[in-house]
Structures are given as structure tokens and as C-alpha cells.
C-alpha positions as CSV (number, residue, x, y, z in Angstrom):
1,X,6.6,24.7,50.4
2,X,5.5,21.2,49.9
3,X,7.0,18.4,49.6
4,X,7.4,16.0,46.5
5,X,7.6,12.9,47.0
6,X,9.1,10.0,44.3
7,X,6.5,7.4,43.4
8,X,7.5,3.5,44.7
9,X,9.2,1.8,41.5
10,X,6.6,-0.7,41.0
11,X,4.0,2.2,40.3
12,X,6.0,3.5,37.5
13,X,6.4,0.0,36.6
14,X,2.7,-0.1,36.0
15,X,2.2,2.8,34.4
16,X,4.8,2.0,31.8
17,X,3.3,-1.5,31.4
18,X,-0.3,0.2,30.7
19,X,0.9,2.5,28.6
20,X,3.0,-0.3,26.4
21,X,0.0,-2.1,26.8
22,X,-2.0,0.5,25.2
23,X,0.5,0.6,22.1
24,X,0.2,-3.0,21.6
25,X,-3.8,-2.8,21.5
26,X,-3.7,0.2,19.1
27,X,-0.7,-1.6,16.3
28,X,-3.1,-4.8,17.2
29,X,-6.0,-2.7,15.8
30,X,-4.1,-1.7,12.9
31,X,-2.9,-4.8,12.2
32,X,-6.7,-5.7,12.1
33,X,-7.9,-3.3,10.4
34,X,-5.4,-3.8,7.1
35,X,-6.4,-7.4,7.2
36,X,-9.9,-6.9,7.1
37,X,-9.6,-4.9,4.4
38,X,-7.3,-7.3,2.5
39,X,-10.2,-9.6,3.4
40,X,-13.2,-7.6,1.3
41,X,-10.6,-7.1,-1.7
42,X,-9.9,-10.8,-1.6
43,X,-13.9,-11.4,-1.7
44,X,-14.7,-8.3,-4.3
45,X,-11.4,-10.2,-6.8
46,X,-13.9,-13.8,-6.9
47,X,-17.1,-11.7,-7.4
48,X,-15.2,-9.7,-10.2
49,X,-13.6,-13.6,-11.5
50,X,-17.4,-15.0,-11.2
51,X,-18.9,-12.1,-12.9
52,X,-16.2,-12.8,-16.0
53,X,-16.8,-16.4,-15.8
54,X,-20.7,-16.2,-16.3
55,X,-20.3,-14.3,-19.0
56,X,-18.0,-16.7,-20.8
57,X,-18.7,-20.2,-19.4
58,X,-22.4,-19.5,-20.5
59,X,-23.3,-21.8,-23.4
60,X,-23.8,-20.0,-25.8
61,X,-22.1,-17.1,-24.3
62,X,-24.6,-13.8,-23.3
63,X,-23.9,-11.8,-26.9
64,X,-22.6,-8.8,-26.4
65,X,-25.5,-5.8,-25.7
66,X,-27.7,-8.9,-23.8
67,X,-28.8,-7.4,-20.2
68,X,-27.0,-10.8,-18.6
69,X,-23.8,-9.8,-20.0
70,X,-24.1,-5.6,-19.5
71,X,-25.1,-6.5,-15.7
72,X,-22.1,-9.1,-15.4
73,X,-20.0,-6.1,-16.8
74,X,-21.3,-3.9,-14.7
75,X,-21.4,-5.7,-11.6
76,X,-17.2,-6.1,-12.0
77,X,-16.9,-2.5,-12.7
78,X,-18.6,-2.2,-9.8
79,X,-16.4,-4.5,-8.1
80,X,-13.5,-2.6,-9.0
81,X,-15.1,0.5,-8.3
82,X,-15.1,-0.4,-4.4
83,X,-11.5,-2.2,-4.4
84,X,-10.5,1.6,-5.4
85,X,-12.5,2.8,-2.5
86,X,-10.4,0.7,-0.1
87,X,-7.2,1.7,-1.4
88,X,-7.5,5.5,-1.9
89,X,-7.9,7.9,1.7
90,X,-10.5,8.5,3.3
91,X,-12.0,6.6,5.1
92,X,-9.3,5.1,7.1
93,X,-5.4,5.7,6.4
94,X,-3.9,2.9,8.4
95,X,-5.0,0.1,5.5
96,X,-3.9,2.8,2.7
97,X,-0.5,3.2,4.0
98,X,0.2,-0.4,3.4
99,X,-2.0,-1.1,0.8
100,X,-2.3,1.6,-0.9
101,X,-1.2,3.1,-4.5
102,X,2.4,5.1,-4.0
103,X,1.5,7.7,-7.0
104,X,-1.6,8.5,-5.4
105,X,-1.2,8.8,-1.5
106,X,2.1,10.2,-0.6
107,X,1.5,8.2,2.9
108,X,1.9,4.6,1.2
109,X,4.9,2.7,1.6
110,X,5.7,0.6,4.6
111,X,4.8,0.7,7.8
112,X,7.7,1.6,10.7
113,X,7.0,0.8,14.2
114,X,9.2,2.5,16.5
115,X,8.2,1.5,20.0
116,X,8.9,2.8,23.5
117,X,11.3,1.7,25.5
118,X,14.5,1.6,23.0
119,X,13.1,-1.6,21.3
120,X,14.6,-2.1,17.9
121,X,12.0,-0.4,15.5
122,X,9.7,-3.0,13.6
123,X,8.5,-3.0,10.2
124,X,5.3,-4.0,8.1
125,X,6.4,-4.2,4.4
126,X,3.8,-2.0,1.7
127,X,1.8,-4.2,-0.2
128,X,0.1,-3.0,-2.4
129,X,-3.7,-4.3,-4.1
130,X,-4.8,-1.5,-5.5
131,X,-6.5,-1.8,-9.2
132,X,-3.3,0.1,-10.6
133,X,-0.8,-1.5,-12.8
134,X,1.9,-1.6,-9.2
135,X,-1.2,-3.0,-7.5
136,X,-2.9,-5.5,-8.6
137,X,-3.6,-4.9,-12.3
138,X,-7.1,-5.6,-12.8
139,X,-9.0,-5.1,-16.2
140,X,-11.3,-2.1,-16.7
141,X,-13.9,-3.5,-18.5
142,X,-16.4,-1.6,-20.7
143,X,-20.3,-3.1,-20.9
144,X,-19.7,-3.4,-24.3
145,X,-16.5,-5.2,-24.2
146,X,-15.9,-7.7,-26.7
147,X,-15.5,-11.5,-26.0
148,X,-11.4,-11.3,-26.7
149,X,-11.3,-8.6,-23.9
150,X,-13.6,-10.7,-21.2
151,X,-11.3,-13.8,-22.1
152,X,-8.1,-11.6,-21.7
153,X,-9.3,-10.1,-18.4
154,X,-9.9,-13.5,-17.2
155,X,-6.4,-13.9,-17.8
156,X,-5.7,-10.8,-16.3
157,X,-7.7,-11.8,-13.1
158,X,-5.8,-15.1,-12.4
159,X,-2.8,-13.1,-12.3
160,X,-4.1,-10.6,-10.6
161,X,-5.8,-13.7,-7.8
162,X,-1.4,-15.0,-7.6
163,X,-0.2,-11.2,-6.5
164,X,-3.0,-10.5,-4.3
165,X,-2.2,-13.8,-2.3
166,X,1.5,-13.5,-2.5
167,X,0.9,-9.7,-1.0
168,X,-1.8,-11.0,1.4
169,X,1.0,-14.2,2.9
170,X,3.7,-11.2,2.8
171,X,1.5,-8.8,5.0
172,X,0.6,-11.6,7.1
173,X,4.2,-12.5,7.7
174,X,5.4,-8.9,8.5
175,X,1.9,-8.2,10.7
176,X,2.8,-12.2,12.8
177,X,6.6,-11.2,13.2
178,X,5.7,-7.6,14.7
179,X,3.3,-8.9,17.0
180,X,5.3,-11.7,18.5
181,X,8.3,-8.7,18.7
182,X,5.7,-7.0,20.7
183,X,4.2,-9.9,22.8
């Protein structure tokens, strides 16, 4: 019968400290991942905001049917369009649980991190940018919206600019907090 032998303690020691090692890369990735999307939304809100804006800060304004304004209009539909596409699964569920839109992925909500080791469990809060009315709340826009409805989602846009940078400092918090916890 052979004999087993117990490993020295500073092997397991190792193993356990690769292993937590490990965890700490893959939350990092995570962590990376949500924020890089948060980054393309933040970038597809100024297009959508600059699309509105040459429409209206045009003088005269482009009249409503001119191919300046329908491409303006369609460009932030557009906009939208892919600001849906980061929010909603597939491609990539870590950024939708945070991110994403609570009626339509069961998944989304906030983001528990229980960790080996009996470590008190760690939590990034859901913040949600979708284009929904809990998200963000961003205009859908027609291309033959009138002039009242481009100045109003203007409007609309500047609000939804205040939430998406109150939900981006709040994501940043809970995603600096973990990692020190795990550091």
C-alpha cells in the first residue's frame, strides 16, 4: 500500500495564494470590462448630444425632411441603437449584470463577491445606463421629428449626461473599494 505523504505548509500556502491570485485577476477583468463599457456609452451620449446640437445650433436650423437633419437623426438613433446593444446579453454578461436593464435580464442587479477564504463578501452596486426610463432615459427620436422634440431631447440628454456620470462615480466607487478589499 503506499504511502501518502502531507504536503510542507508553505506549498499549500502557495497554492492558495495562486489560486486567490487568480480570483483577483478574473474580478480585476470584470471590473475592466464594465468600465470599458461605461466608457463607449459615455462616448455614444456626446455623439448622440452633438448630433442634436447640429441640428439645432445650425443657423437657420436644417428644416425638417433636409438630408443634414434626417442623417443627424439617424446617426443618434443609431447611437442609441448600440447603447442598447451594450446593455442587453449577449455579448458579454459581466457589464449587463451591473449595467443592465432589471425588466429585461433577470441577471441585473448588483454584483456580490463572495471570496475564498471567509473574507466578508464584497459588493458592486447595479447601475444602470441603459436607454430605458430606470436607465438613462434617452429620447427616441424619429427622422422626422419636429424642432420642439429635438429641443426637448436636448433637454432630455443633459439629464440623461447628470445620471450617467453620477452612475459612472458610483460604479467607480464600489469597483475602487472592492479592489483595495482584495489587494
Amino acid at each position: 500500500m503506499p504511502e501518502f505523504t502531507t504536503p510542507a505548509s508553505d506549498r499549500i500556502l502557495i497554492n492558495e495564494l495562486e489560486g486567490a491570485n487568480e480570483e483577483i485577476r478574473s474580478i480585476a477583468r470584470q471590473i475592466r470590462r464594465v468600465d470599458d463599457t461605461m466608457a463607449a456609452i459615455g462616448q455614444h451620449l456626446d455623439k448622440m448630444t452633438a448630433s442634436l446640437e447640429n441640428i439645432v445650433k445650425n443657423y437657420p436650423p436644417y428644416p425638417q425632411g433636409s438630408e443634414e437633419r434626417v442623417a443627424a437623426l439617424r446617426r443618434f438613433s443609431g447611437l442609441r441603437q448600440m447603447i442598447d446593444k451594450l446593455t442587453l446579453p449577449p455579448p458579454d454578461e459581466d457589464p449587463i449584470k451591473i449595467l443592465g436593464d432589471k425588466s429585461r435580464f433577470a441577471g441585473a442587479g448588483d454584483w456580490g463577491l463572495s471570496l475564498k477564504g471567509g473574507q466578508k463578501p464584497l459588493t458592486i452596486h447595479h447601475q444602470p445606463v441603459h436607454t430605458g426610463a430606470e436607465g438613462l432615459d434617452l429620447p427616441d427620436l424619429t427622422i422626422d421629428a419636429p424642432q420642439e422634440a429635438i429641443h426637448a431631447a436636448l433637454g432630455r440628454m443633459a439629464k440623461s449626461h447628470a445620471v450617467f456620470q453620477s452612475r459612472r462615480k458610483g460604479f467607480t466607487a464600489d469597483a475602487n473599494r472592492t479592489l483595495a478589499a482584495l489587494l
